[in-house]
NUKOL-750546 format. One record per residue (C-alpha): x, y, z; residue in one letter; residue number from 1. Coordinates in Angstrom, 1 decimal. Last residue first. Example, Ala and Ser with C-alpha at 12.3 -4.5 7.8 and 13.67 -1.06 7.14 Angstrom:
2
> px, py, pz, resn, resi
> 13.7, -1.1, 7.1, S, 2
> 12.3, -4.5, 7.8, A, 1
END
This chain:
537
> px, py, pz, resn, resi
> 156.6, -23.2, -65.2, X, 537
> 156.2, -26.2, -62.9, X, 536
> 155.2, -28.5, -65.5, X, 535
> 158.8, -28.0, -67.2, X, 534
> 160.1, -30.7, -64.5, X, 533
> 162.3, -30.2, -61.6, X, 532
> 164.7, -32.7, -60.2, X, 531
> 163.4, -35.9, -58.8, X, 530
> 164.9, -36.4, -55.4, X, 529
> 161.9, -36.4, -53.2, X, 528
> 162.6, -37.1, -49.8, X, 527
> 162.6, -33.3, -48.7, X, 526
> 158.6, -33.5, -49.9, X, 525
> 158.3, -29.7, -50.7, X, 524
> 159.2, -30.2, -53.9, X, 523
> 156.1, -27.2, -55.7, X, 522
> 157.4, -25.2, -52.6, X, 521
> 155.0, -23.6, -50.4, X, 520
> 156.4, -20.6, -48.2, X, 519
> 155.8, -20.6, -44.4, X, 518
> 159.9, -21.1, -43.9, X, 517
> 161.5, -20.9, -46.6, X, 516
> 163.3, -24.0, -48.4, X, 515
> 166.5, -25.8, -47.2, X, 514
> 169.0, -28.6, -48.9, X, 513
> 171.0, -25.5, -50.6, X, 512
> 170.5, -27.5, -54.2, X, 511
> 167.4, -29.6, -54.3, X, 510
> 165.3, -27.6, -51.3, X, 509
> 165.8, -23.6, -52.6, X, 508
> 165.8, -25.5, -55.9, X, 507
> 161.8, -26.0, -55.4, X, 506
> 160.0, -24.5, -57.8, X, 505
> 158.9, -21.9, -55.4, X, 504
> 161.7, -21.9, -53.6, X, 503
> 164.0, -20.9, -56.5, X, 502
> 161.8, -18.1, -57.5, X, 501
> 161.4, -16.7, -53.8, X, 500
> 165.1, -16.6, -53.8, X, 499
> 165.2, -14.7, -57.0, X, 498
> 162.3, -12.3, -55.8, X, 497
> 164.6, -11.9, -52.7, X, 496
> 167.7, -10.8, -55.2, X, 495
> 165.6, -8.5, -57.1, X, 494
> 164.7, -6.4, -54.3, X, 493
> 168.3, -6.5, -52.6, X, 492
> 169.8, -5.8, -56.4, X, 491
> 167.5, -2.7, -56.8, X, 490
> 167.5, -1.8, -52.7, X, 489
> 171.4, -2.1, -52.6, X, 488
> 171.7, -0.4, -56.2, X, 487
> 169.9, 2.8, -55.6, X, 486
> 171.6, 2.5, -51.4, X, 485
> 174.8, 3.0, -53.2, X, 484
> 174.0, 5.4, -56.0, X, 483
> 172.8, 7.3, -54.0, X, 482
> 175.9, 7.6, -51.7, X, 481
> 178.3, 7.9, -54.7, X, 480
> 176.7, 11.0, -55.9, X, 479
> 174.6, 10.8, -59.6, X, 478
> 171.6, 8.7, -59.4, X, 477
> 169.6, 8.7, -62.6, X, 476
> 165.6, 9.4, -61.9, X, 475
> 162.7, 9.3, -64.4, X, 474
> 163.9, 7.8, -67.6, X, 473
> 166.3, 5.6, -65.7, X, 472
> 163.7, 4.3, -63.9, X, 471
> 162.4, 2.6, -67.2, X, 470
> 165.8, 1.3, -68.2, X, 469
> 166.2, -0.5, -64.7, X, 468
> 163.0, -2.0, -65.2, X, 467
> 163.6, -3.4, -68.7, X, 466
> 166.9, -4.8, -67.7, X, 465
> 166.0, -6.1, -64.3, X, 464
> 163.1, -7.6, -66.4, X, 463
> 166.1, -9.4, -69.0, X, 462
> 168.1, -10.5, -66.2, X, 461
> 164.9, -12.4, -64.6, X, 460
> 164.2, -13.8, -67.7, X, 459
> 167.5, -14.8, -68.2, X, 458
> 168.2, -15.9, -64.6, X, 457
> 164.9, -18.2, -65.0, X, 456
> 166.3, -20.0, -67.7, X, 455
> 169.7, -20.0, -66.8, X, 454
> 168.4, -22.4, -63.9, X, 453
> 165.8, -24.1, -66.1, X, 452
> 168.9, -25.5, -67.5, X, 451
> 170.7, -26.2, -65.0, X, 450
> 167.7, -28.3, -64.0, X, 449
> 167.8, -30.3, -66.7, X, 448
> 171.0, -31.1, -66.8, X, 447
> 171.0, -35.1, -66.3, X, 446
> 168.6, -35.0, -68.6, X, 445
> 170.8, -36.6, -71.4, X, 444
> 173.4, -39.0, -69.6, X, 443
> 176.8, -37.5, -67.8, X, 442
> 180.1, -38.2, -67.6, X, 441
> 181.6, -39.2, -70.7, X, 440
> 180.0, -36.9, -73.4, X, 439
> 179.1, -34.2, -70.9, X, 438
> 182.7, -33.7, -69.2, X, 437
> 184.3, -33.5, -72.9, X, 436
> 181.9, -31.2, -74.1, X, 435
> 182.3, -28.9, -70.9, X, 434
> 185.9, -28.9, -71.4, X, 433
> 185.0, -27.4, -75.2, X, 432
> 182.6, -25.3, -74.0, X, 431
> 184.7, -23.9, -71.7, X, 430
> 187.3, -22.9, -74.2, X, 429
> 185.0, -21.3, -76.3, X, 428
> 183.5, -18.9, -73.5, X, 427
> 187.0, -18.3, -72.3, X, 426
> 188.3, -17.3, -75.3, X, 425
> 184.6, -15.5, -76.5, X, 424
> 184.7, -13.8, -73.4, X, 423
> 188.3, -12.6, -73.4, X, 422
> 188.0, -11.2, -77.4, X, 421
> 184.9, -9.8, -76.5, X, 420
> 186.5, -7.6, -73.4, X, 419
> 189.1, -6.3, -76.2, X, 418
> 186.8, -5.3, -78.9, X, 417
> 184.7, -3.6, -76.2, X, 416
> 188.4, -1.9, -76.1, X, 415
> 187.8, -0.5, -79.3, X, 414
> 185.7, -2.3, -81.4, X, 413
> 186.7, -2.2, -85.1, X, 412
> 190.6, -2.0, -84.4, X, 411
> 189.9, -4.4, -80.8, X, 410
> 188.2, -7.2, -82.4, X, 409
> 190.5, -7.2, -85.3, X, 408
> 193.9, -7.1, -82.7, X, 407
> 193.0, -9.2, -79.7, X, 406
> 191.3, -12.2, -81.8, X, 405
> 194.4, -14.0, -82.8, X, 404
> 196.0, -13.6, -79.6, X, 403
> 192.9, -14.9, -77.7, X, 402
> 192.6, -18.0, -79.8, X, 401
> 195.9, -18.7, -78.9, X, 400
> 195.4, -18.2, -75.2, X, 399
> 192.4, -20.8, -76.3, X, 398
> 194.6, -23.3, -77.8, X, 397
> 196.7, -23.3, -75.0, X, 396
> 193.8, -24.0, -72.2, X, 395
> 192.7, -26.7, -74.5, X, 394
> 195.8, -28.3, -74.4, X, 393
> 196.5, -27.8, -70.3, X, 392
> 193.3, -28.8, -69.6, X, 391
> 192.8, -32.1, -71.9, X, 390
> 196.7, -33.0, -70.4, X, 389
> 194.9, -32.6, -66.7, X, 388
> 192.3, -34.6, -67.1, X, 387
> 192.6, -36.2, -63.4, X, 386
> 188.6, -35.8, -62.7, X, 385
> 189.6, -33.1, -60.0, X, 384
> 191.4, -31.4, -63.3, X, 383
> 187.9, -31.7, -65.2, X, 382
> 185.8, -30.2, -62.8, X, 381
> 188.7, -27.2, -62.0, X, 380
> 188.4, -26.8, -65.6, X, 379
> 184.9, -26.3, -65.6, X, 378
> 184.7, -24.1, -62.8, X, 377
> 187.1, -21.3, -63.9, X, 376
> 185.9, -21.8, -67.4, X, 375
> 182.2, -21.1, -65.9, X, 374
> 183.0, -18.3, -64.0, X, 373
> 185.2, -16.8, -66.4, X, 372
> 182.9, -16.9, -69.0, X, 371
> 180.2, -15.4, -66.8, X, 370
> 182.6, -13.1, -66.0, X, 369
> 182.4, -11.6, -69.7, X, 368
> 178.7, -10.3, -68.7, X, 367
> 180.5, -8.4, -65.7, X, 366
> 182.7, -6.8, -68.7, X, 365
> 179.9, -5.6, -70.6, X, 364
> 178.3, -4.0, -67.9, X, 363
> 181.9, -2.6, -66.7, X, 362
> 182.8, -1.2, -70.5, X, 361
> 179.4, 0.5, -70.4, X, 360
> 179.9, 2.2, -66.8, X, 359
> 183.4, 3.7, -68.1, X, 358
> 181.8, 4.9, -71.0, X, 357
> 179.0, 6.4, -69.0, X, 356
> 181.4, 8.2, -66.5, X, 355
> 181.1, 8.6, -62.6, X, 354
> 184.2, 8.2, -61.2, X, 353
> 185.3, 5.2, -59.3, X, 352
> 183.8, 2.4, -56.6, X, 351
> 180.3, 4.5, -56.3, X, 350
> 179.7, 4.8, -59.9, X, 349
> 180.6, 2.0, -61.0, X, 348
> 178.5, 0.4, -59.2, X, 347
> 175.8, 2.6, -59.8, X, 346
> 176.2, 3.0, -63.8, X, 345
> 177.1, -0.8, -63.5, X, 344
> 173.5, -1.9, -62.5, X, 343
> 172.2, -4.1, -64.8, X, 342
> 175.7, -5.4, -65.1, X, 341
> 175.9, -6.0, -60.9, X, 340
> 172.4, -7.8, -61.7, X, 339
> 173.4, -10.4, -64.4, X, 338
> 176.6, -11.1, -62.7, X, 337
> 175.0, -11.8, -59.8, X, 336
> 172.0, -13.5, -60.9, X, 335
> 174.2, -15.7, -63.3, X, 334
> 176.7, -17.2, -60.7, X, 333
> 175.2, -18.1, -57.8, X, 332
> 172.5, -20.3, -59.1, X, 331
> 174.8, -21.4, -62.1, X, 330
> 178.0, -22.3, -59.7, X, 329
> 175.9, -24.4, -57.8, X, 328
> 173.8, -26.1, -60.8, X, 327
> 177.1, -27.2, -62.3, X, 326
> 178.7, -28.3, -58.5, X, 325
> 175.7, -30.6, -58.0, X, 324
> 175.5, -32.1, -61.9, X, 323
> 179.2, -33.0, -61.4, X, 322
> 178.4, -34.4, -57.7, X, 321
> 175.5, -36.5, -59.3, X, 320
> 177.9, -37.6, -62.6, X, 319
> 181.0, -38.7, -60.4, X, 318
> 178.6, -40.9, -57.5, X, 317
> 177.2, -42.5, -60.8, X, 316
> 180.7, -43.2, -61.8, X, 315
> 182.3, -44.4, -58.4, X, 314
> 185.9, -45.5, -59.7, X, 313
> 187.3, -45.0, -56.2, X, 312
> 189.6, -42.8, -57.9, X, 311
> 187.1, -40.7, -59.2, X, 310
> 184.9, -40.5, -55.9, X, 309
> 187.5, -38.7, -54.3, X, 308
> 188.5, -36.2, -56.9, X, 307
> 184.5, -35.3, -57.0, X, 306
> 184.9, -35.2, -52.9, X, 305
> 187.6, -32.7, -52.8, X, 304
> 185.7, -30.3, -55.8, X, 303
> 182.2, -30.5, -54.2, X, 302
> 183.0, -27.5, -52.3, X, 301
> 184.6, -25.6, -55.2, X, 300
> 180.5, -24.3, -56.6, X, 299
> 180.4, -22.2, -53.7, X, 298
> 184.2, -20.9, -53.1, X, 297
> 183.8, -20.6, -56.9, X, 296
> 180.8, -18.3, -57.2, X, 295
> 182.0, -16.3, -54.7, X, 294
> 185.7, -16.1, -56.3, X, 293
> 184.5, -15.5, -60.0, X, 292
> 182.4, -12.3, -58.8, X, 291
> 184.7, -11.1, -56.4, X, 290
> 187.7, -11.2, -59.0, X, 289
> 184.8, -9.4, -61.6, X, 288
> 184.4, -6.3, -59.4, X, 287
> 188.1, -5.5, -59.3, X, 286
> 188.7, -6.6, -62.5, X, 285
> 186.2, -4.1, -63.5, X, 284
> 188.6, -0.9, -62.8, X, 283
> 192.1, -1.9, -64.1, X, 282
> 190.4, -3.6, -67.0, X, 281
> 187.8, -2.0, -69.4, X, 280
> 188.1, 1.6, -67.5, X, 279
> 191.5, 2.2, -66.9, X, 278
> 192.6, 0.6, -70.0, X, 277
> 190.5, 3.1, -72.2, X, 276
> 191.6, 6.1, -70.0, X, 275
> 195.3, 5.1, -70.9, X, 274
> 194.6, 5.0, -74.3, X, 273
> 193.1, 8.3, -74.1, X, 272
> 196.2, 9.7, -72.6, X, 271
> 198.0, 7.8, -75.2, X, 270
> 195.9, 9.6, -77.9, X, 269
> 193.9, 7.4, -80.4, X, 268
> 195.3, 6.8, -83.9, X, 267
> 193.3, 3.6, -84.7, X, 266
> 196.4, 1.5, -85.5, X, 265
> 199.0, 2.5, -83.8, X, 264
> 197.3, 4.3, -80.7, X, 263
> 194.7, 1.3, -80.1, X, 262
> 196.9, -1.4, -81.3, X, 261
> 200.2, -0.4, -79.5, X, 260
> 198.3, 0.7, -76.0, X, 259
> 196.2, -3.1, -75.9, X, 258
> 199.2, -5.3, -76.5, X, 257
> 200.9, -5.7, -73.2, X, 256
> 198.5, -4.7, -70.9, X, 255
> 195.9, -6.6, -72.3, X, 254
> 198.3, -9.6, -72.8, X, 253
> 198.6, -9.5, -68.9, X, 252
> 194.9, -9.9, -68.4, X, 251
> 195.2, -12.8, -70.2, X, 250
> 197.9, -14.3, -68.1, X, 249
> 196.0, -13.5, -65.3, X, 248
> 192.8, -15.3, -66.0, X, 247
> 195.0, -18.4, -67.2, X, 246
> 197.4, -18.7, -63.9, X, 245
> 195.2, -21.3, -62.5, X, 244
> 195.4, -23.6, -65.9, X, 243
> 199.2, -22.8, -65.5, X, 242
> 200.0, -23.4, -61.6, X, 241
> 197.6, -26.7, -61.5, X, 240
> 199.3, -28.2, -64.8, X, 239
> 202.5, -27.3, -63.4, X, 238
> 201.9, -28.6, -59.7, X, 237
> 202.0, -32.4, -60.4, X, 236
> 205.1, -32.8, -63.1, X, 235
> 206.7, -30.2, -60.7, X, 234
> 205.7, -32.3, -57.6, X, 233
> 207.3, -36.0, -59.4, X, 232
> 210.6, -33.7, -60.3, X, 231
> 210.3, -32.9, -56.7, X, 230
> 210.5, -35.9, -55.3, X, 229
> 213.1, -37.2, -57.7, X, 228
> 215.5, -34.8, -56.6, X, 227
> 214.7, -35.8, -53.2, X, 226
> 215.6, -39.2, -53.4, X, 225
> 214.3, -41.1, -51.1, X, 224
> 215.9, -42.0, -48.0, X, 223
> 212.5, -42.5, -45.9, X, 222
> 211.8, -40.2, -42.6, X, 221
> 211.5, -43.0, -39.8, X, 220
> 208.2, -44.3, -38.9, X, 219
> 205.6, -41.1, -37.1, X, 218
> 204.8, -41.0, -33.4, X, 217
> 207.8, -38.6, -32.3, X, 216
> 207.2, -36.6, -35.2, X, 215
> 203.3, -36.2, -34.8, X, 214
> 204.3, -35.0, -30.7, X, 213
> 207.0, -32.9, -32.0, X, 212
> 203.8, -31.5, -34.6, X, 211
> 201.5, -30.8, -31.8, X, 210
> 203.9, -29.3, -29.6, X, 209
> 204.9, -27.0, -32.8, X, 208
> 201.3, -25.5, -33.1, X, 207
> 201.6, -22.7, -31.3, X, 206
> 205.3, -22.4, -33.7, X, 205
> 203.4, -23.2, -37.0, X, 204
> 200.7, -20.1, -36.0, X, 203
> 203.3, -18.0, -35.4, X, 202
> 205.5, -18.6, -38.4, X, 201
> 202.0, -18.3, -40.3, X, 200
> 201.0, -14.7, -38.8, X, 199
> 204.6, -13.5, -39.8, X, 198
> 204.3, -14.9, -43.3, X, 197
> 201.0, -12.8, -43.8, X, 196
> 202.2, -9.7, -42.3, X, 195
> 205.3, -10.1, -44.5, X, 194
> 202.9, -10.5, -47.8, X, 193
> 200.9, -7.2, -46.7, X, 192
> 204.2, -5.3, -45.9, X, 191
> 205.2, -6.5, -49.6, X, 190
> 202.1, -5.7, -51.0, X, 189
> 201.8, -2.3, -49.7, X, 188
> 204.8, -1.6, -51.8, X, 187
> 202.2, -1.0, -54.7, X, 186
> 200.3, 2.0, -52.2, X, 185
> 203.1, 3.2, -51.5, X, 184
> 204.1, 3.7, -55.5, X, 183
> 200.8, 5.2, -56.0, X, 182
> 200.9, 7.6, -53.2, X, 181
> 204.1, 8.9, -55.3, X, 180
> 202.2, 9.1, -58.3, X, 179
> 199.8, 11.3, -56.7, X, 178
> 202.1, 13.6, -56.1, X, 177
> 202.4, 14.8, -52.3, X, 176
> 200.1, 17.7, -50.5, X, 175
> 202.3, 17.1, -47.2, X, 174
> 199.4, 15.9, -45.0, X, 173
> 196.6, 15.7, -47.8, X, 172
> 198.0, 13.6, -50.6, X, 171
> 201.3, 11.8, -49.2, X, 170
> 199.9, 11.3, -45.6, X, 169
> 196.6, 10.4, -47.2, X, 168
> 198.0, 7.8, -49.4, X, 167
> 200.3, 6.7, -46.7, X, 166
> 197.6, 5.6, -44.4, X, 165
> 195.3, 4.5, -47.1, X, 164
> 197.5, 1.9, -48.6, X, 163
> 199.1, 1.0, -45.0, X, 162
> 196.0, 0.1, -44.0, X, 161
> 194.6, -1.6, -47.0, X, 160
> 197.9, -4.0, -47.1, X, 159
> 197.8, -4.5, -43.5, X, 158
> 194.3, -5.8, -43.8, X, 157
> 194.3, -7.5, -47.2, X, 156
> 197.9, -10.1, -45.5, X, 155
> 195.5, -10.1, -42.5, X, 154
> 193.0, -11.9, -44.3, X, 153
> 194.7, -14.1, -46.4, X, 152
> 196.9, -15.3, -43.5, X, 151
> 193.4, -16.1, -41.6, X, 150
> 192.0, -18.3, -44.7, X, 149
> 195.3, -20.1, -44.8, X, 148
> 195.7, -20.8, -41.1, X, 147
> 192.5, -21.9, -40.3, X, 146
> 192.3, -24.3, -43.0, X, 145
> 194.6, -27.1, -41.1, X, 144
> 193.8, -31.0, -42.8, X, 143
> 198.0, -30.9, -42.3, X, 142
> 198.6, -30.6, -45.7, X, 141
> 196.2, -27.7, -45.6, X, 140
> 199.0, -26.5, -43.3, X, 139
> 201.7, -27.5, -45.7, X, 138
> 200.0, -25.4, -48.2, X, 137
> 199.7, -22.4, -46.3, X, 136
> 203.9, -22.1, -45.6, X, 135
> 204.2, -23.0, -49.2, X, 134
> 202.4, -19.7, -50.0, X, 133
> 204.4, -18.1, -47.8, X, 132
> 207.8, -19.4, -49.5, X, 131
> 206.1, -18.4, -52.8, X, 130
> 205.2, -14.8, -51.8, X, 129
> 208.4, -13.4, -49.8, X, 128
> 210.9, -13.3, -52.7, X, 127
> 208.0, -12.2, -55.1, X, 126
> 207.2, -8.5, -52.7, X, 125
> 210.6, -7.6, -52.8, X, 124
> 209.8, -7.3, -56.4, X, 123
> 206.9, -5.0, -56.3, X, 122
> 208.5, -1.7, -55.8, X, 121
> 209.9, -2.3, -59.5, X, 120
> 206.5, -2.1, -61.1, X, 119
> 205.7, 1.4, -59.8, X, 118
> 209.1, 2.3, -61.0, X, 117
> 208.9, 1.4, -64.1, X, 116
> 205.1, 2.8, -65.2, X, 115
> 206.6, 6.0, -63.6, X, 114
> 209.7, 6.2, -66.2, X, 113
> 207.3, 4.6, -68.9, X, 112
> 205.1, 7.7, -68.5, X, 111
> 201.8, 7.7, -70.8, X, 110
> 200.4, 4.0, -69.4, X, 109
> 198.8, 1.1, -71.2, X, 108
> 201.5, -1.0, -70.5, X, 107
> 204.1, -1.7, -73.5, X, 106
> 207.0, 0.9, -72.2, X, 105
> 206.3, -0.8, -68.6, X, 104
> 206.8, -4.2, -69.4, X, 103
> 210.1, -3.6, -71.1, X, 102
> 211.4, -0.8, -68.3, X, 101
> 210.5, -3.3, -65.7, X, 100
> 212.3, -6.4, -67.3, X, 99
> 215.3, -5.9, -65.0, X, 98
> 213.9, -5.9, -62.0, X, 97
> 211.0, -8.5, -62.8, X, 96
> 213.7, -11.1, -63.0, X, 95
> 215.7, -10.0, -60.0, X, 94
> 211.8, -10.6, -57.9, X, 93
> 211.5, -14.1, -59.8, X, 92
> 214.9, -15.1, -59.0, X, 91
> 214.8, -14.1, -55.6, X, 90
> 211.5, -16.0, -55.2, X, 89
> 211.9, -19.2, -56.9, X, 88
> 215.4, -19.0, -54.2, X, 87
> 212.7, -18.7, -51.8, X, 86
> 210.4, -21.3, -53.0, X, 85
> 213.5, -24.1, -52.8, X, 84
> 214.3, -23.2, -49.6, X, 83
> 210.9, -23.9, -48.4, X, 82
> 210.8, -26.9, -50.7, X, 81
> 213.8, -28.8, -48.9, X, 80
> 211.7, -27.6, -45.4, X, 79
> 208.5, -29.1, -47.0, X, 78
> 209.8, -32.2, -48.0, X, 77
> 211.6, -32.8, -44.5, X, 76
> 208.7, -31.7, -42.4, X, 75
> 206.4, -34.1, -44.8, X, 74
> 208.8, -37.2, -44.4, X, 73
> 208.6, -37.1, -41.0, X, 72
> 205.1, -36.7, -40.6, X, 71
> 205.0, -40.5, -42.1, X, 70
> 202.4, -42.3, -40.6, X, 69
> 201.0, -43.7, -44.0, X, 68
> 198.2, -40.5, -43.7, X, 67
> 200.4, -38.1, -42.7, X, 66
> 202.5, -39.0, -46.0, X, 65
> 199.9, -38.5, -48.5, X, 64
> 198.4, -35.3, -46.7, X, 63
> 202.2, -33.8, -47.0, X, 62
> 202.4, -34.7, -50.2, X, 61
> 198.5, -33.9, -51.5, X, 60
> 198.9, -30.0, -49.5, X, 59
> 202.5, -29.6, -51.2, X, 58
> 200.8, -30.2, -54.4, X, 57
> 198.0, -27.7, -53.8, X, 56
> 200.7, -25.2, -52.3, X, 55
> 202.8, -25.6, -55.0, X, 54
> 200.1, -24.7, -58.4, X, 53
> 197.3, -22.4, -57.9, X, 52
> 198.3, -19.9, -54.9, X, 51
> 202.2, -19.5, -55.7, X, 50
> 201.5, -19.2, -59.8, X, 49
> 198.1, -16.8, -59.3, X, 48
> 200.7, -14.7, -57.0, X, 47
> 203.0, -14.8, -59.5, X, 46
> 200.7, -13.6, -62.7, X, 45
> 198.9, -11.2, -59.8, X, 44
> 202.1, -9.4, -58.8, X, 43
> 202.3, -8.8, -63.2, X, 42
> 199.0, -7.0, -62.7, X, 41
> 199.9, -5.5, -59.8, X, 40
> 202.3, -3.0, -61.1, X, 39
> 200.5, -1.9, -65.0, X, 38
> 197.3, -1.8, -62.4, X, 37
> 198.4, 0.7, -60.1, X, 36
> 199.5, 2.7, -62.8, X, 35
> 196.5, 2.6, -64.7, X, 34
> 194.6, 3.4, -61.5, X, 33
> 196.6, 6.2, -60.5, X, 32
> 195.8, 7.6, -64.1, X, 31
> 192.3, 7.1, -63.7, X, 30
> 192.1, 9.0, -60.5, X, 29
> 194.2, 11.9, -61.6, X, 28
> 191.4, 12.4, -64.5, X, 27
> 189.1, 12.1, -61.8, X, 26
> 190.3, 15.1, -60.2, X, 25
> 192.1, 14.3, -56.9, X, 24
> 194.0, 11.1, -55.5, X, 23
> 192.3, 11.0, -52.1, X, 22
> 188.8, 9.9, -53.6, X, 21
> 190.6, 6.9, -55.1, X, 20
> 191.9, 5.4, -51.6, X, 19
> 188.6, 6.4, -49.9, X, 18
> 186.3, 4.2, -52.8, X, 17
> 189.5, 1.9, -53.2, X, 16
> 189.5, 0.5, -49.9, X, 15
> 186.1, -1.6, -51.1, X, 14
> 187.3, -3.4, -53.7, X, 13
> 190.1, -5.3, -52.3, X, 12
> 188.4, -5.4, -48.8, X, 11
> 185.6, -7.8, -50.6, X, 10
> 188.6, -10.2, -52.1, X, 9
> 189.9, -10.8, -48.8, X, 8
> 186.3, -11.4, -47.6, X, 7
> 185.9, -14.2, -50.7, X, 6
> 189.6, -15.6, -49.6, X, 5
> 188.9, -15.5, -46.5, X, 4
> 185.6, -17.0, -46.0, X, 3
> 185.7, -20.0, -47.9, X, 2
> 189.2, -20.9, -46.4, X, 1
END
């Protein structure tokens, strides 16, 4: 599951360095982007809502029942829900129809007619996501991860193919709009989604000798109520579906409000607006989905066995696997983000056009996915513990937060006013969770070496900083190729003097369970469970 959904998220970025190089000037460029973004952004709400919330639930119900003997009741609970998702589907897709023209006049976009469009090829798209998403939750259900990380990764492949294929068909076969390669490229989701669903039908059919032989051995399906049922998995999947949603949904009041404030208020152009959009949030969010799904699929293993040690009551066994997934998420977190905003001249560089405001708003952004990170984390920490009411609040008070800061932050700022505005929400939130999680959960100390994580990343950030400012005085890269292998031997050099860091004081050996080979470590007793202590700075 690991695998997928981080290399899913690594063919996301990647396509778009041929994809955007078709489109033309870089003026052209932005603009598909926009577009692009205005679409997908509103796919990503629903795809947030069929990943976060049903399949989880579905996965808990159908694990429940298999492990009372009941495979019975978990084909006849996930065939009512299957039917269930579609019609969610339909709904959802005739929904997004009609409120096209409404979303679009609000994006960040000059032509509401193209804004519309590009959104309406999405909605056959929603009537095949949440049945598939079901699909991969009753395969979890089933203790099955195969499945769901290989769907994810054919459902990018097709996707990418067909992007590129018809982009280049439209752009330099029969020398096509650009616009038009855009609205391809949108309905790529929908041949991604059915490439997905195929490869699950397939799978559940290999499989379906397996399951006979589970139904034949499993007690009688029970007459329950299956109104009931799913009143009990709504209650269940709501918290899941909005706290997952919460990245998205603030993304989506971007593109909702951003446009009106900057060209009602500060008088800026709509084409400039639309540049302005492109670069603080169609073009990081790319970068920043990788960086919040690495550090999660690191810091998310300890999730499952967190949930399992609080309803055996275990609190010490609670506070060490809370202190594990902290210091995870922290030592993969920080250097990343720290070093891709070092170096977002390059990255930005080689993913989109070269342009210095464009490379400032992507620094600052990949500093706001620290916030991200952590919220992402936190809340996740806190739901496993069963605190879902404390999410759901705080989570609410913060999109609040967000709306009240969206409009001052971004009339003095600009859009750096808008990227402060999500850092400081999620930042604030966080703390708050965090707050709750430290004054029940933990003792003082317990953090210590978190602490002298950030510590090091900080300094380390801060000579990154100061060394990447120096070589900027002598040599700025300006093709896409040099700018690649500037930032792989930059953030490769760095990167091994970060490991060498966390071996030398030992966190190579307290967090991964390893060290390097023929290097001394200050804990290089593997029996030693002390953490770190200030000596060894």
């Amino acid at each position: 599951m690991m695998a997928g959904s981080i290399l899913s998220r690594v063919l996301g970025v990647i396509y778009l360095i041929p994809w955007l190089m078709m489109m033309g000037s870089a003026a052209q460029q932005n603009a598909a982007q926009a577009i692009f973004n205005s679409a997908y952004n509103f796919y990503a709400l629903f795809l947030s809502l069929g990943v976060a919330g049903f399949p989880t639930v579905i996965a808990r119900q159908v694990a429940a029942y298999n492990g009372e003997n009941k495979f019975n009741n978990s084909k006849r609970v996930f065939k009512v829900a299957l039917f269930c998702m579609l019609c969610t589907g339909i709904g959802c897709a005739v929904l997004l129809y009609v409120l096209a023209p409404v979303i679009a006049e609000r994006s960040a976009v000059v032509s509401t007619s193209v804004a519309t469009k590009a959104i309406r090829v999405m909605c056959p798209t929603l009537v095949i996501l949440p049945p598939m998403s079901l699909t991969r939750g009753f395969f979890q259900g089933n203790t099955d991860m195969k499945p769901y990380g290989i769907s994810q990764l054919w459902e990018q492949l097709i996707r990418i193919l067909f992007i590129l294929g018809a982009t280049f068909y439209v752009m330099k076969v029969i020398h096509g709009s650009y616009i038009t390669a855009v609205n391809y490229s949108t309905f790529a989701t929908f041949l991604g989604a059915v490439a997905s669903l195929i490869y699950l039908v397939w799978y559940y059919w290999k499989k379906r000798s397996e399951y006979q032989e589970l139904a034949a051995q499993s007690l009688p399906a029970d007459n329950n109520d299956l109104k009931q049922i799913f009143i009990g998995i709504l209650k269940e999947a709501i918290p899941f579906i909005y706290v997952g949603s919460a990245v998205t949904i603030v993304q989506f009041i971007d593109q909702m409000t951003f446009k009106d404030i900057v060209v009602k208020l500060t008088g800026v152009s709509p084409f400039h607006a639309q540049d302005l959009y492109t670069y603080f949030s169609a073009n990081p969010n790319k970068i920043t989905t990788v960086v919040v799904a690495l550090t999660i699929a690191v810091a998310a293993s300890s999730l499952p066995l967190l949930a399992e040690q609080s309803r055996t009551g275990n609190r010490e066994g609670v506070s060490k696997l809370i202190v594990q997934n902290i210091e995870l998420m922290v030592v993969t977190l920080l250097p990343v983000a720290f070093l891709l905003s070092v170096l977002a001249w390059e990255v930005n560089g080689v993913f989109y056009p070269f342009s210095r405001l464009g490379a400032d708003l992507m620094s600052v952004a990949l500093i706001g996915s620290i916030a991200l990170g952590v919220f992402t984390d936190f809340f996740s920490i806190a739901q496993s513990l069963g605190n879902h009411r404390l999410a759901v609040r705080t989570l609410t008070l913060g999109l609040i937060l967000k709306l009240a800061l969206q409009i001052p932050l971004t009339y003095i700022w600009g859009a750096f006013g808008t990227v402060w505005a999500t850092t400081i929400t999620f930042a604030a939130i966080a703390a708050v969770v965090f707050g709750y999680v430290y004054s029940h959960y933990l003792e003082p100390g317990q953090l210590e070496g978190a602490l002298q994580l950030i510590f090091i990343n900080i300094v380390l950030g801060a000579v990154a900083w100061l060394t990447h400012w120096g070589l900027d005085q002598v040599y700025i890269p300006q093709g896409k190729l040099a700018a690649f292998f500037y930032a792989a031997v930059f953030g490769g050099f760095f990167m091994v003097v970060y490991a060498l860091i966390l071996n030398r004081f030992g966190f190579l050996k307290r967090i991964f369970g390893f060290r390097l080979p023929g290097i001394r470590s200050e804990q290089s007793n593997p029996t030693e469970q002390r953490s770190p202590r200030g000596r060894h700075f």
